[in-house]
ChimeraX commands (.cxc) that place a marker at each C-alpha (Angstrom):
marker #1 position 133.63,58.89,111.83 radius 0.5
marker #1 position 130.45,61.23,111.41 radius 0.5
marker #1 position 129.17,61.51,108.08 radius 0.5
marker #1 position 129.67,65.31,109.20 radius 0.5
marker #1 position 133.13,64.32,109.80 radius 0.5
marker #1 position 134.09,62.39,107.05 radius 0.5
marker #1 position 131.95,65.59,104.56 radius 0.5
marker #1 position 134.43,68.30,106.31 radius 0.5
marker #1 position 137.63,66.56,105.54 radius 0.5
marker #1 position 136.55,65.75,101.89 radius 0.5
marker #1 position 135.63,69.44,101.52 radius 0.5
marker #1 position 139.39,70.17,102.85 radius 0.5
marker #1 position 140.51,67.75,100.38 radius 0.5
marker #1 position 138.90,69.35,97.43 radius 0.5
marker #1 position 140.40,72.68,98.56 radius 0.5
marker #1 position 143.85,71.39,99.03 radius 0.5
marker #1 position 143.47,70.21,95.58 radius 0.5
marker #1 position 141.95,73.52,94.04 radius 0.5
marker #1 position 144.97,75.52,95.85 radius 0.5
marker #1 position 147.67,72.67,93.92 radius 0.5
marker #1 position 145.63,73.00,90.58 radius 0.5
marker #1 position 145.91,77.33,91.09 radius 0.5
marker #1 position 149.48,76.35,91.69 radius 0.5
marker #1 position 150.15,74.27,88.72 radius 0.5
marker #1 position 148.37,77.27,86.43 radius 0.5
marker #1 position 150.53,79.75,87.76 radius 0.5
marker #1 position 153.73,77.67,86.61 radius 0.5
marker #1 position 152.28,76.05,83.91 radius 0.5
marker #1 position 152.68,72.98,84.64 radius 0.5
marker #1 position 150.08,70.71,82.77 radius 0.5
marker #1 position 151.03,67.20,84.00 radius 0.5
marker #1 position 150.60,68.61,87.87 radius 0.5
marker #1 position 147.06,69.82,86.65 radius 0.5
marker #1 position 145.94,67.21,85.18 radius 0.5
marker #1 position 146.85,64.84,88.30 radius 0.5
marker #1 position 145.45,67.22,90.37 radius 0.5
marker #1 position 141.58,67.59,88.20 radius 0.5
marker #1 position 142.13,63.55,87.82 radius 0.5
marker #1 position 142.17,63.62,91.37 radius 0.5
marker #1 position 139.12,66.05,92.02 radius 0.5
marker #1 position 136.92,64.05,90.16 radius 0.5
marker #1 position 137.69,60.93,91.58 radius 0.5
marker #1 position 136.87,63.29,94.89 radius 0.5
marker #1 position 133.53,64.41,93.35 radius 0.5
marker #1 position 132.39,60.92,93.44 radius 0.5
marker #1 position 133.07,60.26,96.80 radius 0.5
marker #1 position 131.18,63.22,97.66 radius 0.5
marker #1 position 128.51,62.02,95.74 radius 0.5
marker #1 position 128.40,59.00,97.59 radius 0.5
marker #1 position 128.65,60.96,100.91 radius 0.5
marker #1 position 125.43,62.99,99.67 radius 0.5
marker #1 position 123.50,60.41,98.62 radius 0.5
marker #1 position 124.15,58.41,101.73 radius 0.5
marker #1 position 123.09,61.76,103.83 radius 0.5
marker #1 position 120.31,62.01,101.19 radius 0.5
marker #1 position 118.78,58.27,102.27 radius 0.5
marker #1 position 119.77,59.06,105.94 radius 0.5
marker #1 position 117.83,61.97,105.66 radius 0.5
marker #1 position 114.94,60.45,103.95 radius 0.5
marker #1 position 114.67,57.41,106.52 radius 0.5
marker #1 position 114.10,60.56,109.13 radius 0.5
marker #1 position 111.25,62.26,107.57 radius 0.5
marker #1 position 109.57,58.96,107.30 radius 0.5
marker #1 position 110.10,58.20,110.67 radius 0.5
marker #1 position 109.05,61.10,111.74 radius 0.5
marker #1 position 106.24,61.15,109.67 radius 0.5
marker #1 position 105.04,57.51,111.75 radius 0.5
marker #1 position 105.36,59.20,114.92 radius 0.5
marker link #1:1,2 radius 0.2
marker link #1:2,3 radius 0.2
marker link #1:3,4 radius 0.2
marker link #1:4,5 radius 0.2
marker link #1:5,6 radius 0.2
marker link #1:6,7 radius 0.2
marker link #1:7,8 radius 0.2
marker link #1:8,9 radius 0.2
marker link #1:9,10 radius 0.2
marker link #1:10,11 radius 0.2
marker link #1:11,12 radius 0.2
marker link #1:12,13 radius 0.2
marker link #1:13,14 radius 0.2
marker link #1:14,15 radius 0.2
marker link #1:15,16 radius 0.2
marker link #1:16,17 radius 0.2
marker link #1:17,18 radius 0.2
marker link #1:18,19 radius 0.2
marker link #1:19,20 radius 0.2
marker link #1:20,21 radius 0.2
marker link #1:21,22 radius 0.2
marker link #1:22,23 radius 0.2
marker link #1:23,24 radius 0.2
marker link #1:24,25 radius 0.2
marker link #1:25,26 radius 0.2
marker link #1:26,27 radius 0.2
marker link #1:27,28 radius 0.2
marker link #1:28,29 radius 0.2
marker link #1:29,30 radius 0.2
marker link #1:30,31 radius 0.2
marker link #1:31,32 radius 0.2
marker link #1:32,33 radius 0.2
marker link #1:33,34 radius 0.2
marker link #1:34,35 radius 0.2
marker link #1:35,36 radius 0.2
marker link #1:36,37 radius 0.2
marker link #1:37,38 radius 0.2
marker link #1:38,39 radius 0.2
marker link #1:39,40 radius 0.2
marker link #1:40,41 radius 0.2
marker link #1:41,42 radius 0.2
marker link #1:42,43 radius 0.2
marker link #1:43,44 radius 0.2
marker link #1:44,45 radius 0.2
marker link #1:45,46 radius 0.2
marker link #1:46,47 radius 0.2
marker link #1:47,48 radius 0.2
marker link #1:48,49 radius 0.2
marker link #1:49,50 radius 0.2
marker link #1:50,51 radius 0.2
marker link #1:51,52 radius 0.2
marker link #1:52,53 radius 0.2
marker link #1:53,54 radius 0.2
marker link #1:54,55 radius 0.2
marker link #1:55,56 radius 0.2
marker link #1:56,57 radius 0.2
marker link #1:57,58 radius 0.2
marker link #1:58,59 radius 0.2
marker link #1:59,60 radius 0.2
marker link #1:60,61 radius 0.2
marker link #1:61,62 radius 0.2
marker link #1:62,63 radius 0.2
marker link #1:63,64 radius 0.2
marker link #1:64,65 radius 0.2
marker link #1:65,66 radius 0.2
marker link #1:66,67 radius 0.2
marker link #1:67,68 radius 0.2
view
């Protein structure tokens, strides 16, 4: 899978998880929230990694390019 790829379906995670957290706020329902931010963050890091691996990727380019 793409890095594209694999970015888009994380971002459709995170906003599956943000529509379950607005769900849990509207009934109150702490224990669904807090599994639901517990599992954004551990989200957030893997879209940290996916940045900073499109980061390097990105890097490696310019100084490619920059030998050419």
């Amino acid at each position: 899978m793409s890095l594209e790829q694999q970015l888009l379906d994380t971002c459709h995670r995170w906003r599956e998880l943000t529509e379950l957290e607005r769900t849990a706020l509207q009934s109150l329902d702490w224990q669904q929230l807090a599994e639901k931010q517990a599992l954004k963050q551990a989200l957030q890091r893997e879209i940290d990694g996916l940045l900073n691996g499109a980061s390097e990727d990105v890097r490696r380019q310019l100084v490619a390019d920059r030998k050419s």
